[in-house]
Every structure is written in structure tokens, then in C-alpha cells.
C-alpha positions as CSV (number, residue, x, y, z in Angstrom):
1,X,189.0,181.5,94.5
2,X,190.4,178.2,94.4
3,X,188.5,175.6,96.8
4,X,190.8,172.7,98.1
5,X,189.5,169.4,98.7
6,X,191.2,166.6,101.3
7,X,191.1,163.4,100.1
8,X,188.2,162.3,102.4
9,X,186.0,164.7,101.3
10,X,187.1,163.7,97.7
11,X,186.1,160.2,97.9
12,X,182.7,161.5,99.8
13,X,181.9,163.3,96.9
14,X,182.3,160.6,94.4
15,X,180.0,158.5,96.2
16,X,177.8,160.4,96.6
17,X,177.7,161.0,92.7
18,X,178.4,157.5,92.3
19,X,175.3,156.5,94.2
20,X,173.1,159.1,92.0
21,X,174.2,157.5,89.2
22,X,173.0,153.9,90.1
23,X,169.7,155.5,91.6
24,X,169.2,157.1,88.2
25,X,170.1,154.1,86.1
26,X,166.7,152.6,87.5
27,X,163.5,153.4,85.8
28,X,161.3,154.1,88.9
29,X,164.1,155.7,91.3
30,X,164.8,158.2,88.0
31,X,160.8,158.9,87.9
32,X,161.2,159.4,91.4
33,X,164.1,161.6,91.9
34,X,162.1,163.8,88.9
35,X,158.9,164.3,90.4
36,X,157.8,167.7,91.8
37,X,158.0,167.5,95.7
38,X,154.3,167.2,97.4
39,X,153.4,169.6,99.8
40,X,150.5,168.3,102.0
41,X,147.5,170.5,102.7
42,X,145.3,170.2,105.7
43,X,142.3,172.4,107.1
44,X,142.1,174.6,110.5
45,X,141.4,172.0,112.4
46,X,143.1,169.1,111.1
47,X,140.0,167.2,109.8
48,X,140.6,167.5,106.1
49,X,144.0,166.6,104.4
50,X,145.5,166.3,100.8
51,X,148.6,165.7,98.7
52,X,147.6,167.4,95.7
53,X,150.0,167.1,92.6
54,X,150.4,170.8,92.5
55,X,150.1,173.7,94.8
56,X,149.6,177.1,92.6
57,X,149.6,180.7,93.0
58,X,149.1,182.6,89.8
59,X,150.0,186.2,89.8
60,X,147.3,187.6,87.9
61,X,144.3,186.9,85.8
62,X,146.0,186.2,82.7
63,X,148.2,183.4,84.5
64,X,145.1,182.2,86.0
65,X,143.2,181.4,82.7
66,X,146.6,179.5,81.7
67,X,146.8,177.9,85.0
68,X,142.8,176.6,84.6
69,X,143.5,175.4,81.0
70,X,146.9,173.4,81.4
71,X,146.2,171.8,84.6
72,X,146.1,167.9,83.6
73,X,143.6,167.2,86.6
74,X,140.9,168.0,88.7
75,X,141.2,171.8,90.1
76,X,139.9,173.0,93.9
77,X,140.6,176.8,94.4
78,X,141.6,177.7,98.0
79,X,141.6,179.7,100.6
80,X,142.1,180.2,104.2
81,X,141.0,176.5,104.9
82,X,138.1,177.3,107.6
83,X,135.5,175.2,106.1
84,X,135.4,171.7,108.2
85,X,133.6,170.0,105.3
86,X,135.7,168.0,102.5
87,X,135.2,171.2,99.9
88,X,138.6,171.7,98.9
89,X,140.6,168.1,99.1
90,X,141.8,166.9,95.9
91,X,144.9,165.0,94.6
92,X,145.2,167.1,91.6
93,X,146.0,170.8,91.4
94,X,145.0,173.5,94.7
95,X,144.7,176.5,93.1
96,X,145.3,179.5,95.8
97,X,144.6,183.1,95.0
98,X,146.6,184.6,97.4
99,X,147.7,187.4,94.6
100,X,144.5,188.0,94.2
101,X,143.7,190.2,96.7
102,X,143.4,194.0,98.3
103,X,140.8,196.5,97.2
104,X,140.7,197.1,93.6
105,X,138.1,200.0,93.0
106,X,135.3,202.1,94.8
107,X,132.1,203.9,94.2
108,X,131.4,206.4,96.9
109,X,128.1,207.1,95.2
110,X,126.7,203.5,95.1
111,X,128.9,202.4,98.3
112,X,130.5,199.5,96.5
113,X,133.5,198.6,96.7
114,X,135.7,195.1,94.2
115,X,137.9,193.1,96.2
116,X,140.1,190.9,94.7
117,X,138.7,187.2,95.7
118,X,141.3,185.9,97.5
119,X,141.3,188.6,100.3
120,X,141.2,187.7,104.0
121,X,138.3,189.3,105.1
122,X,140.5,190.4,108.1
123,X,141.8,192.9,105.9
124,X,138.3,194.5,104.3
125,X,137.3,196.6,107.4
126,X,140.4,199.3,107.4
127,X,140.7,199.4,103.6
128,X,136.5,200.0,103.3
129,X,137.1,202.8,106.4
130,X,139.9,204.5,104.4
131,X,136.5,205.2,101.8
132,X,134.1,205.5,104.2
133,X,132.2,202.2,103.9
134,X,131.5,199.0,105.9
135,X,130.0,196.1,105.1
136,X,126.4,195.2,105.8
137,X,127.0,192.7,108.2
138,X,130.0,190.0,109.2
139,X,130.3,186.6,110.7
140,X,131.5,186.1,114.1
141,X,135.2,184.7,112.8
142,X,137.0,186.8,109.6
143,X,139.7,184.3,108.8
144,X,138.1,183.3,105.4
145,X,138.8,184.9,102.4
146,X,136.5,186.3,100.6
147,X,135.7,184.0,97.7
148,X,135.6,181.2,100.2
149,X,132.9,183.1,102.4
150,X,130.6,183.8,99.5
151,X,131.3,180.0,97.9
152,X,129.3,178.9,101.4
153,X,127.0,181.3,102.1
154,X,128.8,182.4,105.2
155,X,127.0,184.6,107.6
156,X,126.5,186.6,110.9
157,X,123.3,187.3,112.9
158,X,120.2,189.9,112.8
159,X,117.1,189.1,111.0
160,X,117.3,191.8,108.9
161,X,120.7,190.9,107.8
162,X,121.7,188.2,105.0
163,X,124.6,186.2,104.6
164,X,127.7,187.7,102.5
165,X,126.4,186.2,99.3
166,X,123.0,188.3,99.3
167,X,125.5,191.5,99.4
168,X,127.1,190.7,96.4
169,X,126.7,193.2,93.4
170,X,129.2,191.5,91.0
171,X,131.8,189.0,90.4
172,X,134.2,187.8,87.6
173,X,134.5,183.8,86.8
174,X,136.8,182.2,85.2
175,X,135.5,178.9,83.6
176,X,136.6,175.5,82.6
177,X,137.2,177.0,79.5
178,X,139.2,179.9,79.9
179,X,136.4,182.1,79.6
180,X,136.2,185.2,82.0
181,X,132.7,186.3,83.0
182,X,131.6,189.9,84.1
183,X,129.0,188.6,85.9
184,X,126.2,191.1,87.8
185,X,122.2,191.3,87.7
186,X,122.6,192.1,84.3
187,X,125.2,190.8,82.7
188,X,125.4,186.8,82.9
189,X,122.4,187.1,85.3
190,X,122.1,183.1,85.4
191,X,125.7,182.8,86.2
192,X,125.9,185.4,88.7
193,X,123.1,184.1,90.8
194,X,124.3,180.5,91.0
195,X,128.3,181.7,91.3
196,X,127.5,184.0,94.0
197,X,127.1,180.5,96.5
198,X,128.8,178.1,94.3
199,X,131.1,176.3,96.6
200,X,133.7,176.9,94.0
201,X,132.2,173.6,91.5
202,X,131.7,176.4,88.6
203,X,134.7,177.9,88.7
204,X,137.3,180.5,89.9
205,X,136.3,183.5,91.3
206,X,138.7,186.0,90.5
207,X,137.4,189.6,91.5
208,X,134.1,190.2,93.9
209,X,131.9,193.6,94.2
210,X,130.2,194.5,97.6
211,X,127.4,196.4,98.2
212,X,128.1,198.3,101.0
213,X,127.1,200.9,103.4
214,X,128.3,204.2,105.2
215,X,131.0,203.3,108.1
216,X,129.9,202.8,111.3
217,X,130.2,201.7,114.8
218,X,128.8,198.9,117.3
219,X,128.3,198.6,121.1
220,X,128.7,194.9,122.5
221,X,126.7,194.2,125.0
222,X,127.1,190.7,126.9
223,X,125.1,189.0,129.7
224,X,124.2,185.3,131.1
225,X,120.7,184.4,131.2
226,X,118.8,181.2,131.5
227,X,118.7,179.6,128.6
228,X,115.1,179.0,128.2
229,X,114.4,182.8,129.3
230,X,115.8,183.8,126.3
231,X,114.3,181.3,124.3
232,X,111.0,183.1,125.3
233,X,112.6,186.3,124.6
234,X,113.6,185.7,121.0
235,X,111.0,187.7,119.7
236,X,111.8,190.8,121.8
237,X,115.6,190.3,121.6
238,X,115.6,190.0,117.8
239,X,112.8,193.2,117.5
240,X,114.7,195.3,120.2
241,X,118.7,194.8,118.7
242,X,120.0,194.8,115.3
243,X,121.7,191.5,116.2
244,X,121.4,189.3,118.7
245,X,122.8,185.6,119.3
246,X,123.3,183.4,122.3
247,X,125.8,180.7,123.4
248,X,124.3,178.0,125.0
249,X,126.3,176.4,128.0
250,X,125.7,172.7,127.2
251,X,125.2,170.1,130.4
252,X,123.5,174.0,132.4
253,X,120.4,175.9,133.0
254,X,122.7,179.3,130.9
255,X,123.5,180.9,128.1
256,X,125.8,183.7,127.0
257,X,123.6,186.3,125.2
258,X,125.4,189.0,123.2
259,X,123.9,192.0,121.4
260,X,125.2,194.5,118.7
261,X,123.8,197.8,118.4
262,X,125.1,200.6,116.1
263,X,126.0,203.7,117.8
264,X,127.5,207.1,117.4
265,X,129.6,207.2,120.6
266,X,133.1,207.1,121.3
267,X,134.9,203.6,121.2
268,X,136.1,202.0,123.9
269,X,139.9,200.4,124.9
270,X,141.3,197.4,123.2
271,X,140.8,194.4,125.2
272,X,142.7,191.1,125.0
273,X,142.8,188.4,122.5
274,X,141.7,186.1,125.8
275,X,138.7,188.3,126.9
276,X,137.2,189.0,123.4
277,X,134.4,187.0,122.0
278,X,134.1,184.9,125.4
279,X,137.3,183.3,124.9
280,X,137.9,183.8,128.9
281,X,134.6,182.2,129.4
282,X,135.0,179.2,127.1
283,X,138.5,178.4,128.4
284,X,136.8,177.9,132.2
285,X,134.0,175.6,130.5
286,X,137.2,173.8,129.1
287,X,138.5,173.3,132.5
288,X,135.7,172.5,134.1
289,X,134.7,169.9,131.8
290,X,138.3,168.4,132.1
291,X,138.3,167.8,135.7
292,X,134.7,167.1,136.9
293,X,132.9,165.1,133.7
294,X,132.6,162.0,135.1
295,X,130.4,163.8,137.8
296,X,127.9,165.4,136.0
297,X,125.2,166.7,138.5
298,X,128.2,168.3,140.4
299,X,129.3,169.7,137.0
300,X,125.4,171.0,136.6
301,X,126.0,173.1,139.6
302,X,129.2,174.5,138.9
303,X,128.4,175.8,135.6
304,X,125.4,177.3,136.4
305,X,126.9,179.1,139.5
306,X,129.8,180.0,137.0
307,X,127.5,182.8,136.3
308,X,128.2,184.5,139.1
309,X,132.4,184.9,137.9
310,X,131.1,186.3,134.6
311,X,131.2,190.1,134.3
312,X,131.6,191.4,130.7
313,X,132.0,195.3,129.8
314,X,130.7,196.9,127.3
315,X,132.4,197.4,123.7
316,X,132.5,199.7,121.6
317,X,134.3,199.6,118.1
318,X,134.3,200.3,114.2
319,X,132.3,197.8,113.0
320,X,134.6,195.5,112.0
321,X,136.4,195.6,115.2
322,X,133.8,194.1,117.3
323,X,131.7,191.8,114.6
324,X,135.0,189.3,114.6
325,X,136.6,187.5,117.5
326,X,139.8,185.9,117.8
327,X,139.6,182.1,118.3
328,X,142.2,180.6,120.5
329,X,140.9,177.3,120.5
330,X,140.2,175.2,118.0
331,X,137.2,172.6,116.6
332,X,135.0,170.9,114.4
333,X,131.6,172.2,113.5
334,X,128.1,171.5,112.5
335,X,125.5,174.1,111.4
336,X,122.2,173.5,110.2
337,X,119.5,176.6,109.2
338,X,116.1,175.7,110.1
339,X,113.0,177.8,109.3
340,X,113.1,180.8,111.6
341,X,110.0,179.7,113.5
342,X,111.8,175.9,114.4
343,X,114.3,177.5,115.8
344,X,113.3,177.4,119.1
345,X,111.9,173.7,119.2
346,X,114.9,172.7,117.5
347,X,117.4,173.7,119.9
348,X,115.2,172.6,123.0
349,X,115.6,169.0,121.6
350,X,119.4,169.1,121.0
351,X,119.7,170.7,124.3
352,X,117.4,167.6,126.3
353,X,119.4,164.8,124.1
354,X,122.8,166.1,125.4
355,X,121.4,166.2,129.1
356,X,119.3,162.9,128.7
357,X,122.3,161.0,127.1
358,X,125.2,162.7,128.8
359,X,126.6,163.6,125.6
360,X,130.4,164.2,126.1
361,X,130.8,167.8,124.7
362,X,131.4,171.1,126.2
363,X,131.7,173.5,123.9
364,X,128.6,176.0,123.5
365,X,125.9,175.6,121.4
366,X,125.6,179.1,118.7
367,X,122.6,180.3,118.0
368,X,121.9,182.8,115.0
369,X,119.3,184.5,112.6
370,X,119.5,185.4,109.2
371,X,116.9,186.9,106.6
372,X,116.0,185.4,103.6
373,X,117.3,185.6,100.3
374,X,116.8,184.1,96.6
375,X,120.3,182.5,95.5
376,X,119.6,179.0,94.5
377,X,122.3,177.3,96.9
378,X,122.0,179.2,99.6
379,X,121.1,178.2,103.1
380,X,118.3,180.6,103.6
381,X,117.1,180.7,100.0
382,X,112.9,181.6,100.0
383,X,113.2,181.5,103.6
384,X,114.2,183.7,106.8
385,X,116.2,181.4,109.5
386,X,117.6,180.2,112.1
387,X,121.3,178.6,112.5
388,X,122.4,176.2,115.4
389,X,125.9,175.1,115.3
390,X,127.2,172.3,117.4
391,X,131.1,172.6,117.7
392,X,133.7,169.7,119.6
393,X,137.3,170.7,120.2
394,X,139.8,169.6,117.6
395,X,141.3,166.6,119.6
396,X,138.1,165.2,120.8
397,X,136.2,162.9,118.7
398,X,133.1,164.6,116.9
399,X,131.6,161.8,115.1
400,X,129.4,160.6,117.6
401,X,128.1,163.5,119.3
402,X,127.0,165.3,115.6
403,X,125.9,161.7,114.2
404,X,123.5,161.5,118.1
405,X,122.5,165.6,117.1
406,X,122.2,165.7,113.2
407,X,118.8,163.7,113.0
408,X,117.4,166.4,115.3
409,X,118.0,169.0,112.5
410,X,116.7,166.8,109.9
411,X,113.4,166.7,111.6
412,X,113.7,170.8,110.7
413,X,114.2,170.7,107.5
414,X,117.8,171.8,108.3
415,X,120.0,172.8,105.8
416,X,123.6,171.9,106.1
417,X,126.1,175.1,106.0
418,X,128.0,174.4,103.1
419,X,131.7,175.2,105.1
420,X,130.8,172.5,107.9
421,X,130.5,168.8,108.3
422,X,127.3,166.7,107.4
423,X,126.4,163.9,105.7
424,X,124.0,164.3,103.2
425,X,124.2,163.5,99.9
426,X,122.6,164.8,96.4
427,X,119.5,162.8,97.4
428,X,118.7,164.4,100.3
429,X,119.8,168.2,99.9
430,X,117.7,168.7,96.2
431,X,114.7,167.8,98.4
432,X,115.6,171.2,100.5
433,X,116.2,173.3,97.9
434,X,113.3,174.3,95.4
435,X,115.5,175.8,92.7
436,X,118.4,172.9,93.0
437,X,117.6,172.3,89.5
438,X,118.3,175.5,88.4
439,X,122.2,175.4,89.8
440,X,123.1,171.8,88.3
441,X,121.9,173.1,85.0
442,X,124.5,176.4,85.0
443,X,127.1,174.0,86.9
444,X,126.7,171.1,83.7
445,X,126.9,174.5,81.0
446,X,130.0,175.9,82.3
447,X,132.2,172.9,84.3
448,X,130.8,169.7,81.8
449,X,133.6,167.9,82.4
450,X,133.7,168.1,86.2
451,X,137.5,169.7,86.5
452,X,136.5,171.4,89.7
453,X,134.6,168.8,91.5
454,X,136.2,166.6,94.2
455,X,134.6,163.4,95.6
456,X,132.8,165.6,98.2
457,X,131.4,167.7,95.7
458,X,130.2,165.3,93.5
459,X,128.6,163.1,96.1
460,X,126.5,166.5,97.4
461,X,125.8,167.0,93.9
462,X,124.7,163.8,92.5
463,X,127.9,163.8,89.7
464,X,129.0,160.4,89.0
């Protein structure tokens, strides 16, 4: 086919060439007009953003190990981008393991299951029911990916229940160096312990094995309390239900309190994306904050009479269904893990500074247990506890409410979660953690060089 050209068109297409040709003629523009286009990053909330040099997606392990040992820069792996602390900005290479993901193998005998470590963990629960396992336990929100859940020690509730990293039975790393490790409890036993919370500063996990459990249902069970009732009924709430958590209506006398039981009967009806996990009841807090702040006793009395709108049925799901919710509105977050036994004092005191300073927040405060385990980085490492979170919604400033609440946890012995924002540095957090010693030395063996640490990383761990 023979394409004609008008003169016009003609003389726009020489200029257009004409003008590339001048550009090019100049050093910088000819740089310029080479370089690879950026593509920024940013987090779930907005909080954290990059323009990292490259954005890559190997297709397998072998590309990976290339990938690791060509890349001229710093390297952050990522994933869904849930965390609200600065663990994955970098201006060098974000490495995403998006084709690494999907169940890989299973053992029906030892109920584990390998997942490669870029799966959402949205998409575990059906794949582990087609084998007839579960996991042990899930958070509240199943965005993250897998790596990126065990990286932070990212957990639910139930004191007899640890976070996702005390459920791992193996993992595979690839290092600095290009080296993969099989890591497990028996092979690279060092390794495995440190990488299974390593908040990704000695490598790239690649492959992760659960230890799982038989498939199984949960009832849901919600119902508003006072919020110091079930402060005194902690003990017999925690005994009484495998998991158990609260909400706590900041600037009222109430608290959402929600139990999970396992159970053999049938489930129940889908519900909407607006009634699950509260959403209905945290968009009237919204609202109500909106409009009548600036009154706060006449605020007081509307939320604690809100109680009376609140009527919440009964769920009943594979587990998977009912552990996560769907969030429809979005913030910033703190967490903190206290010892167990703080828990209760803790929370008091956040709750009295927001009331005595007419702290400008509305979200609910979430209150969790989880048992003890012995991975050197982990929150609840040598010790069972208890996890406050303080959120603010995404277009309301959160630095001065978490700066007024974070000393509070502090006087805890808190423990930052890894995923959410705090401001402690290397100084502070080796005082917290009695084998801190013990990661740094695996982190300076494999990673000497510091290709995956970002400034965050190597101000929490003391890298110059």
C-alpha cells in the first residue's frame, strides 16, 4: 500500500525530525531522550513514594539471580505496598515478584504447603481448600503478599496463635551473591531463623513453606460493650474464644468486640463489602466526626448512643472468608506489641490522652493478642503480647496525633510493627530485642555490602 502525504503533513514531518536532530546534537538532551522512562511508586496510602531507576519483574528464579547480580544499585523487593513504614523506597532498582506466585507443592501428610513468595495472600485460602488445609491463623486485612507478611511479622489475634513468621517451615533466599539457600530448621538453620522476619535487608525471598492445618470454618460474632468492661474481661474473653479483639471508639465510653470461633456448621450468606469487618460502622464514626468535632461533649453522647443503631449478625465462613475484611477506607497506622500483661494499662493511657487533649482522630483504636515466639526480629520474640494500633485516615495529618501517642508505648516496652510508622532508630530497638545481635551478624555475612538496605533500613539498623 502506497501512503500519500500532502504537503503540510510533509513539512510537519521534517520538523519534527528536524527538531530531534538538534535535541540530539546536545549532550544532555541526547542523555535525556536515552534514559529509561521512571515509573513512580507510592504505598496504599500515599505516605511513601519513590522514582526508582528500574522497576523489575523477573520471570523465574534463574532471571532473579541475574536480576540481583547486575543491578548497579541498591535493590528493595516488593510487594503489595501495605506497609506504612519507609521499607521499600529506594531510587535504585524495585524488584517485584509478581511471577513468583501460586501454590507450588503440598504434603497432605505434614499439612504443608510452598507458595511461591510473591503471592497475595488473598489468593492462599481456595488454593489451600482445593488440598484440604488452612492456615493457622490470618490478619484482619490479606492484601499483602506473602513474602511481605512474613518480612514484618504480620499477624492476627488469639493468644494461642503466632504471627505468620512462627508458621513458617521453610524458605529459599537468594543472596547478594547470587547464591540460593534451602533454608529450614535444618538446613541453613541460622539463615532461616533471621530470614523468616527479615524485612527483606538479607535478601530475596523467592519460595515460602507453611505449616498448616486441616480446613476449617469460623463463626463471627460481634457486639458493642463498654470499653472498660471488656478491659476487665480480657482474661475471660481471651480463655473463653480462640480469638478475640476489640475496636475501641475513640472520644466514647464503647468498643466493638468481635470473636472467632471454629465451628462445624453450615455457613452463612455473603454479606456486603460495606457491612463486613465494621466498614458500615466506621463510615458513621466518619460522619459523625465530620460534622460535630468542634463539639465534643455533644459528639460523646452521640457515639455512645450510636450503640443502639448497631446490630451485627452472626458469620459464618471457611476460614479464610471471615479472618479478612475488605477495607474501603484508607490510613496510616501505628502498632506497637507490649508485653501481654501491659496491655491493658497501656491502652487506658492512650485512651485518657485522646479525651484529656481532644486529640483530633476518629478512627478506632485495634486491639490484639499474639503468643510468643523465638525469631530474633520478631515483635513478640521471648514474649506473649499485646498489639494496639492507632490508625488516621489517609488525608488527615498523622504526625501529631502518633508523635502525642507513641511515648505512651514506649513506657511499655513497645515494639514497633515492622510494616507501620515509628520513629525509632538502631539505638533504641537493639535495647528491645535480646537476640538483635544475632540478626546483624547473619545480615553483615550474607548482604556485606548493603545492596538491599534503604535509608530507612539502615537507620533502624544502625548501618552507616
Amino acid at each position: 500500500m502506497t501512503m500519500h502525504l500532502t504537503r503540510r503533513q510533509l513539512l510537519q514531518r521534517a520538523g519534527v525530525a528536524g527538531a530531534l536532530s538538534a535535541l540530539s546534537s546536545n549532550p544532555v538532551m541526547a542523555e535525556l531522550i536515552r534514559a529509561p522512562r521512571l515509573i513512580p511508586w507510592r504505598n496504599w496510602s500515599g505516605a511513601q513514594t519513590c522514582l526508582p531507576e528500574a522497576r523489575l519483574a523477573p520471570k523465574d528464579l534463574d532471571e532473579l539471580v541475574q536480576v540481583i547480580g547486575q543491578a548497579p544499585g541498591k535493590i528493595r523487593a516488593v510487594g503489595s505496598g501495605h506497609s506504612f513504614s519507609a521499607l521499600v523506597p529506594t531510587d535504585g532498582t524495585l524488584l517485584s515478584l509478581s511471577n513468583f506466585t501460586g501454590l507450588l507443592s503440598h504434603d497432605s501428610k505434614t499439612l504443608q504447603a510452598e507458595f511461591g513468595a510473591g503471592t497475595p495472600m488473598s489468593r492462599m485460602g481456595t488454593a489451600l481448600k482445593a488440598v484440604g488445609q488452612a492456615l493457622n491463623n490470618m490478619a484482619d486485612i490479606d492484601y499483602q503478599t506473602l513474602a511481605g507478611a512474613i518480612s514484618t511479622s504480620t499477624h492476627g489475634t488469639g493468644k494461642g496463635f503466632q504471627s505468620y513468621s512462627g508458621y513458617v517451615a521453610g524458605l529459599q533466599l537468594v543472596t547478594a551473591q547470587g547464591d540460593v539457600l534451602e533454608c529450614d530448621s535444618t538446613h541453613n538453620p541460622e539463615v532461616f531463623n533471621a530470614a523468616r522476619v527479615s524485612l527483606g535487608a538479607l535478601g530475596v525471598v523467592s519460595k515460602i513453606r507453611m505449616q498448616n492445618r486441616e480446613a476449617y470454618r469460623l463463626r463471627e460474632h460481634q457486639w458493642i460493650a463498654k470499653t472498660e468492661e471488656l478491659l476487665e474481661d480480657v482474661e475471660k474473653n481471651t480463655r473463653e474464644n480462640q480469638h478475640w479483639e476489640m475496636l475501641v471508639v475513640t472520644h466514647s465510653d464503647y468498643a466493638l468486640s468481635m470473636t472467632l470461633n471454629e465451628t462445624t456448621e453450615p455457613a452463612t450468606p455473603p454479606i456486603s463489602a460495606d457491612e463486613e469487618g465494621g466498614n458500615e460502622f466506621v463510615t458513621l464514626i466518619e460522619k459523625l466526626d465530620k460534622y460535630v468535632s468542634d463539639f465534643p461533649e455533644a459528639r460523646s453522647v452521640l457515639l455512645n448512643n450510636m450503640r443502639h443503631l448497631a446490630n451485627f449478625d452472626d458469620r459464618i465462613g471457611e476460614s479464610y472468608e471471615i479472618y479478612a475484611n475488605v477495607r474501603t477506607v484508607r490510613f496510616n497506622e501505628m502498632e506497637y506489641s507490649v508485653p501481654a500483661e501491659h496491655g491493658p494499662a497501656c491502652l487506658r493511657e492512650i485512651i485518657k490522652l485522646i479525651t484529656d487533649k481532644d486529640l483530633r482522630t476518629w478512627f478506632p483504636i485495634e486491639y490484639r493478642y499474639v503468643k510468643a515466639d523465638d525469631i530474633a526480629l520478631s515483635m513478640f520474640e521471648g514474649r506473649d503480647s499485646c498489639s494496639i494500633s492507632v490508625h488516621q485516615h489517609y488525608q488527615m495529618d498523622h504526625h501529631n496525633f502518633f508523635a502525642a501517642v507513641e511515648p505512651i508505648f514506649w513506657k511499655y516496652a513497645g515494639r514497633p510493627h515492622w510494616g507501620k510508622l515509628h520513629t525509632l532508630n538502631a539505638r533504641n530497638l537493639q535495647a528491645l530485642y535480646p537476640r538483635w545481635q544475632e540478626f546483624q551478624q547473619v545480615r553483615r555475612e550474607l548482604d556485606p555490602n548493603g545492596k538491599f538496605l534503604n535509608a530507612h533500613l539502615s537507620s533502624i539498623l544502625g548501618v552507616n
